[in-house]
C-alpha positions as CSV (number, residue, x, y, z in Angstrom):
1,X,38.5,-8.8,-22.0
2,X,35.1,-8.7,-23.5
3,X,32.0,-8.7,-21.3
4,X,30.7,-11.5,-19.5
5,X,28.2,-13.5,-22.3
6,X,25.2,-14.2,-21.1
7,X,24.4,-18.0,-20.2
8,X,22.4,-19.7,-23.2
9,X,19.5,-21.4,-23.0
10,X,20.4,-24.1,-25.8
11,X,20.1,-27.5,-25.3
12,X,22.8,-29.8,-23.0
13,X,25.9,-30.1,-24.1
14,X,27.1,-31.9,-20.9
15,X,25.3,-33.5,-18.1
16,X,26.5,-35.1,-15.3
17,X,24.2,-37.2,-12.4
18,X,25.8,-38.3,-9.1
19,X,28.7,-38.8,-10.9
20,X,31.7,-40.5,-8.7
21,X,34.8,-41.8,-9.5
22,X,37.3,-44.1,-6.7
23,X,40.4,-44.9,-7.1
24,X,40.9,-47.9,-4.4
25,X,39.5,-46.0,-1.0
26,X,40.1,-42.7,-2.2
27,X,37.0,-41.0,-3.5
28,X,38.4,-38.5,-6.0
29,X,35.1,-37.3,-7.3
30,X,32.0,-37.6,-5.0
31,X,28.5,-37.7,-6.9
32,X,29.0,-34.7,-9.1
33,X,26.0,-33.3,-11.0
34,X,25.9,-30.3,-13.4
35,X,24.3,-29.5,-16.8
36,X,26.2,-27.4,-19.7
37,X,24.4,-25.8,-22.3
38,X,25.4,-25.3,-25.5
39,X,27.8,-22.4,-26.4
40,X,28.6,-21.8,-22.4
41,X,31.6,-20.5,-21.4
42,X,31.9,-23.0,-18.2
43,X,34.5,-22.7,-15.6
44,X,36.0,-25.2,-13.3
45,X,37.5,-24.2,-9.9
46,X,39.1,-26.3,-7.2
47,X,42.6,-26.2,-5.1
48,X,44.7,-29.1,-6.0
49,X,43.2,-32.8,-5.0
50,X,39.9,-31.5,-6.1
51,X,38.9,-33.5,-8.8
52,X,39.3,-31.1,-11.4
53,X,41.6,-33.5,-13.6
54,X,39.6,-36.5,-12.7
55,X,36.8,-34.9,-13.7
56,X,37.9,-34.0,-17.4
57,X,39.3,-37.2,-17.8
58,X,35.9,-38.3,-17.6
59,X,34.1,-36.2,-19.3
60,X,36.9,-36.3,-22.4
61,X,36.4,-40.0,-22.4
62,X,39.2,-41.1,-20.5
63,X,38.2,-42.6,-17.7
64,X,35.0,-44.3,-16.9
65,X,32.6,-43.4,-13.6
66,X,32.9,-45.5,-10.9
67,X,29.1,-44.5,-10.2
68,X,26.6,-42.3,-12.0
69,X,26.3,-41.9,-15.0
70,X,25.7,-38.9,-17.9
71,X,26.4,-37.8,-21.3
72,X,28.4,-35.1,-23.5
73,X,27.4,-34.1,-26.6
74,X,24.6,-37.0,-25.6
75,X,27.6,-39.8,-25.8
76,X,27.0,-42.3,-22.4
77,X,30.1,-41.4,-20.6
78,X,30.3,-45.2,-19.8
79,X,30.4,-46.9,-22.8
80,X,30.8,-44.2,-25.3
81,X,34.4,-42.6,-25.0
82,X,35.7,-43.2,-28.2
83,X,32.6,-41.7,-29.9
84,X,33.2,-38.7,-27.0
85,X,37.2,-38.4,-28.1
86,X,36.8,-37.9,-31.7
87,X,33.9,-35.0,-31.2
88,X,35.5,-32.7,-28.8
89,X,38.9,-30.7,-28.7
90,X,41.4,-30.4,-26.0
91,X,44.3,-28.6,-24.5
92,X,46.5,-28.9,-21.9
93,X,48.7,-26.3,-20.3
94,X,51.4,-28.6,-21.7
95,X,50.0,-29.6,-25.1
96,X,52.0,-31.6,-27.1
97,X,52.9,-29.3,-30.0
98,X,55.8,-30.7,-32.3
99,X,58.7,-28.5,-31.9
100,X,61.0,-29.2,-34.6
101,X,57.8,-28.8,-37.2
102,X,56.5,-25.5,-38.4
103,X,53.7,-23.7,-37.3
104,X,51.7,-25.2,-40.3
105,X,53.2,-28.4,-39.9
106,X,52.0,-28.9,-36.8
107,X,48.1,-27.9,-38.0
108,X,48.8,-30.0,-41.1
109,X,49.6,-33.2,-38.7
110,X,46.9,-32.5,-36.0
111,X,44.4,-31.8,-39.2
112,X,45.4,-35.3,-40.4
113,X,45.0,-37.2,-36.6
114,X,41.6,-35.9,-36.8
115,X,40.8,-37.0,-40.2
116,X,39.9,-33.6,-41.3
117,X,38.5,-34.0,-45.3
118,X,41.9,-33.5,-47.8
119,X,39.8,-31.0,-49.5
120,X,39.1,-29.2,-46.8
121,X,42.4,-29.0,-44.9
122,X,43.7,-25.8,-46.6
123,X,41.3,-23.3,-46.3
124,X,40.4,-24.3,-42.5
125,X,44.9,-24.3,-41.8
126,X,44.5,-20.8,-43.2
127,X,41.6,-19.9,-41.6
128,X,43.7,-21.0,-38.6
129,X,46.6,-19.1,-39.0
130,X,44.6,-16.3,-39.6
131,X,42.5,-16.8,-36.1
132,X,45.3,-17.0,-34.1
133,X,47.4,-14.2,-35.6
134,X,50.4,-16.3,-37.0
135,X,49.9,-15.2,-40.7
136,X,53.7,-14.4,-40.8
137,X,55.3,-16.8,-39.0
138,X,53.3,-19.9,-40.8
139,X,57.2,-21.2,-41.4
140,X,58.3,-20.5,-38.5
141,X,59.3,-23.6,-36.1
142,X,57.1,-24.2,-33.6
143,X,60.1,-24.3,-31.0
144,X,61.4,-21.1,-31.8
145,X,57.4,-19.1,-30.5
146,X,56.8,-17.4,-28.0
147,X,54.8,-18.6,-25.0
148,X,51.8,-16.6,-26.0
149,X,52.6,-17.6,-29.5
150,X,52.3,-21.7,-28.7
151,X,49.2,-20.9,-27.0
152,X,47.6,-19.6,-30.1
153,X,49.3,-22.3,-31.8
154,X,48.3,-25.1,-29.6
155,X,44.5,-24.1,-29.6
156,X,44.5,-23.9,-33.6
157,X,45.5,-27.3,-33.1
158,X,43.3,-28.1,-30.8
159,X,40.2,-27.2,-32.8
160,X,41.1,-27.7,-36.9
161,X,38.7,-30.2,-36.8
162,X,35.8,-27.9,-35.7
163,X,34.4,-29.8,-32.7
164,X,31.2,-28.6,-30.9
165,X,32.9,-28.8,-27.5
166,X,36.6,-27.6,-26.3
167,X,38.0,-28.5,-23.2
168,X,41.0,-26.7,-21.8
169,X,43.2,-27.6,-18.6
170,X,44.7,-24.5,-17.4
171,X,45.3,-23.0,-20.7
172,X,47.1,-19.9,-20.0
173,X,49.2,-20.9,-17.2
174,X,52.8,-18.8,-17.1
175,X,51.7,-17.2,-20.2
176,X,51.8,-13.0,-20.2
177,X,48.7,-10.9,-19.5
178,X,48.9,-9.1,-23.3
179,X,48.5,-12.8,-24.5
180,X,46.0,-14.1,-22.2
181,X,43.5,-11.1,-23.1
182,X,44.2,-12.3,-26.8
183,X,43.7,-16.0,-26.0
184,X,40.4,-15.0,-24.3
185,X,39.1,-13.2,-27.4
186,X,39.2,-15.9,-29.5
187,X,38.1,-18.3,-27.1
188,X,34.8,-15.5,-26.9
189,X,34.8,-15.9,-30.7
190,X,34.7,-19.5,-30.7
191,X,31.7,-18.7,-27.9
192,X,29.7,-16.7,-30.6
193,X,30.3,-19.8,-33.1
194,X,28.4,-22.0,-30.7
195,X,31.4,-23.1,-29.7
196,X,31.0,-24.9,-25.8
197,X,34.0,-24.0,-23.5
198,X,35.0,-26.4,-20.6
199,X,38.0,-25.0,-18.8
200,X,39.9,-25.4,-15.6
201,X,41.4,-22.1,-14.6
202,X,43.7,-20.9,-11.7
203,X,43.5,-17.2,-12.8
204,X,40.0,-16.7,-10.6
205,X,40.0,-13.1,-12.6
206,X,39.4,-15.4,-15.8
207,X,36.9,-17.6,-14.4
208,X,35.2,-13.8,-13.8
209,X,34.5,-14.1,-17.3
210,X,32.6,-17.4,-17.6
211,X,29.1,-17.8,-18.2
212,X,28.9,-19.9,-15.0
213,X,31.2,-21.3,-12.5
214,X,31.5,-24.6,-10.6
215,X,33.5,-24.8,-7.6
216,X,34.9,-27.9,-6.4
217,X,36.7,-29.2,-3.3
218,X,37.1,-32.6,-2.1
219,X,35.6,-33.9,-4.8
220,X,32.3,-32.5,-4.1
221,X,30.8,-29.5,-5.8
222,X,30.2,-26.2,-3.4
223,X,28.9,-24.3,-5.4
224,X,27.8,-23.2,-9.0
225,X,26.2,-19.9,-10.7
226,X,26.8,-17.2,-12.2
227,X,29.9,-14.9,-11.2
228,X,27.9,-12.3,-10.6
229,X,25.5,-14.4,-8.5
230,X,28.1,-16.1,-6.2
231,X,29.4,-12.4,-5.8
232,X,26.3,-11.5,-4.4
233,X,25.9,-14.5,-2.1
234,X,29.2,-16.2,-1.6
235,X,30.2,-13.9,1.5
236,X,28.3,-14.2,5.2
237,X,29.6,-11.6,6.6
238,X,31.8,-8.1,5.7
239,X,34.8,-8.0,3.3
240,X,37.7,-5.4,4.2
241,X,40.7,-4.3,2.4
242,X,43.5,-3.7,4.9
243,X,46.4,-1.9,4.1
244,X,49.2,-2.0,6.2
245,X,53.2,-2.2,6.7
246,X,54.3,-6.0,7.4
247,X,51.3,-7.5,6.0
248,X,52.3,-11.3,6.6
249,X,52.6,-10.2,10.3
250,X,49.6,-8.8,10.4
251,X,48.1,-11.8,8.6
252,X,49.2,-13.9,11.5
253,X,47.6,-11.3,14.3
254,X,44.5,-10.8,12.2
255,X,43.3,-14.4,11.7
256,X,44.0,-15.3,15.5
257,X,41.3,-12.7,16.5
258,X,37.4,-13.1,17.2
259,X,35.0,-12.2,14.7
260,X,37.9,-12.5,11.8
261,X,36.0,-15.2,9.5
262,X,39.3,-15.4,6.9
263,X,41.9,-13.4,6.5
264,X,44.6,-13.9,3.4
265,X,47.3,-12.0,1.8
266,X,45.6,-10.0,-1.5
267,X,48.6,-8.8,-3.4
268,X,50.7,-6.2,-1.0
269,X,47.0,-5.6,1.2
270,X,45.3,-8.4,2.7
271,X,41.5,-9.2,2.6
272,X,40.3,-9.8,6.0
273,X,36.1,-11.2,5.9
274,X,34.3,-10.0,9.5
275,X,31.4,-11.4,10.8
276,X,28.2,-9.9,10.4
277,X,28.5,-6.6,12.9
278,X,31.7,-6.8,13.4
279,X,32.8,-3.7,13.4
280,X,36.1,-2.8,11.0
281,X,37.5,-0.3,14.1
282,X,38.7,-4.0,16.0
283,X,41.2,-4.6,13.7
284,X,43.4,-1.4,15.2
285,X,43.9,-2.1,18.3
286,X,45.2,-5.7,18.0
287,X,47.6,-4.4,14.8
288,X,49.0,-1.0,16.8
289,X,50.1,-3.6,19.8
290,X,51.6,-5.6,17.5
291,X,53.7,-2.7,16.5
292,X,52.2,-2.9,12.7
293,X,51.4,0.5,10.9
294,X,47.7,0.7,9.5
295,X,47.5,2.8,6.6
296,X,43.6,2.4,6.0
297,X,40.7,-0.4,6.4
298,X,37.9,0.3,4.2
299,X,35.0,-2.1,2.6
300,X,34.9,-3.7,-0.8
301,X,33.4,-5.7,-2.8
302,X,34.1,-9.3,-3.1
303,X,35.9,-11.0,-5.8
304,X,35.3,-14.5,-7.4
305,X,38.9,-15.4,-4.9
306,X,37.4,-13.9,-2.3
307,X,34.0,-16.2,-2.4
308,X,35.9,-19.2,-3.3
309,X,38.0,-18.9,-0.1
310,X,35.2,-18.2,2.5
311,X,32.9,-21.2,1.0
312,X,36.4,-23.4,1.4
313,X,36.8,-21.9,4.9
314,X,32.9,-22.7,5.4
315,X,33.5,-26.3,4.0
316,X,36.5,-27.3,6.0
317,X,36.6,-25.3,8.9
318,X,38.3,-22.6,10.8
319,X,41.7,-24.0,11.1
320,X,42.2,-24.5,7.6
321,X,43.6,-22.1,4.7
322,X,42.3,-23.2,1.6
323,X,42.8,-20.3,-0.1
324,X,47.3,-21.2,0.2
325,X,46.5,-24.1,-2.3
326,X,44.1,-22.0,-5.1
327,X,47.3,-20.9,-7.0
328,X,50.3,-22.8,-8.2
């Protein structure tokens, strides 16, 4: 993937103040605010039940506040959601392509829902086709794609009619790493165009690659910044890469003892988060009764997952394991 852009400093394309939104007792979004600037690549993280869905149904126009109030693309969220829904683009991890139509049937249609100018449909269907790399298979039935192939498809859709702000819900969920990296290139692209990029993600290496990231749980935001930023400050204490034989075993003896602030399964290791001076040497003795094999315990540096986790850990306390909910 392309490098990180760097945030913009153009005027808001979103703001939200103390937004909330109930649904009968349950508070499903809990006085949210957050400003997006123009041409921002903007990531939004939770674990399921976060608000994440509530909270683009909202800002798409969907649904109305319960409390608060703010603006997108300077539309009042309140009383504004059909101006909102004709000005923005979305897409869904299951967008509604049309199978048994072609690949530029389907741009034809959506180009047509969104009242895109006769004269104009054409050369922006070709300019499509183009974009997302379907030049030879512009007859092709949509059915017959490839999941990365539908992706590409699904996004032309979602943006023939050029709108300033895109909004994508999980977009490359069970979809191949080759095709992700090419889905993130042209949503970069799109970036360069002045192009804003709202997206919920549960790939945490993609969110890496947002300008800024907001991190939700409960309803409530945690925290936002900056990847790089949270990095740096999203951890109190010392993060540890532990490799070992029988790692879920050790995962169970690790996060019983003191001075373990998280420990969770990281692919065939397991990241393990020690309190400030707490020395990485305690983690042998309690693994070698246990009759597990350490191969090595050395420090590194935190990932976006990592931070997540300990802020969740921080938020709901030490008997929960948020970080068992962040992927589906």
């Amino acid at each position: 993937m392309a490098a990180t852009p760097p945030v913009p400093d153009g005027p808001p394309a979103i703001e939200l103040r103390d937004v909330s939104r109930r649904f009968g007792e349950l508070v499903a979004v809990d006085r949210l605010s957050l400003t997006v600037r123009a041409g921002e690549v903007f990531a939004l993280l939770g674990p399921n039940g976060s608000g994440k869905t509530t909270t683009i149904r909202m800002l798409c126009g969907l649904l109305a506040p319960s409390a608060g109030g703010g603006t997108v693309l300077g539309y009042d969220l309140a009383t504004q959601g059909e101006a909102i829904k004709e000005r923005i683009g979305y897409m869904s991890q299951r967008f509604a392509l049309y199978e048994d139509l072609s690949v530029r049937e389907n741009l034809e249609f959506y180009a047509g829902l969104y009242a895109v100018p006769r004269q104009r449909r054409a050369q922006r269907i070709a300019a499509l086709i183009a974009l997302a790399g379907l030049s030879g298979r512009a007859g092709q039935l949509a059915g017959t794609l490839s999941g990365g192939w539908k992706q590409r498809l699904a996004l032309g859709c979602a943006i023939v009619h050029e709108p300033p702000l895109l909004f994508l819900d999980e977009p490359t969920a069970g979809v191949d790493p080759i095709s992700r990296r090419r889905f993130w290139t042209m949503i970069y692209g799109l970036a360069r165009q002045g192009v804003t990029v709202f997206l919920t993600t549960h790939y945490l290496d993609e969110a890496e690659h947002a300008t800024r990231v907001a991190m939700l749980y409960a309803g409530r935001l945690v925290a936002l910044d900056t990847p790089a930023a949270l990095r740096a400050r999203g951890l109190h204490g010392t993060l540890y890469e532990v490799d070992c034989d029988r790692p879920m075993d050790a995962l169970t003896v690790l996060q019983r003892l003191p001075g373990v602030q998280e420990a969770v399964l990281y692919g065939m290791v397991l990241h393990v988060i020690l309190d400030p001076g707490a020395a990485a040497d305690s983690l042998q003795s309690p693994l070698a009764a246990a009759g597990i094999g350490l191969r090595s315990v050395r420090p590194v540096p935190p990932t976006l997952e990592d931070v997540f986790i300990s802020l969740l850990a921080r938020t709901t306390g030490p008997d929960a394991r948020p970080g068992d909910s962040l992927q589906d």
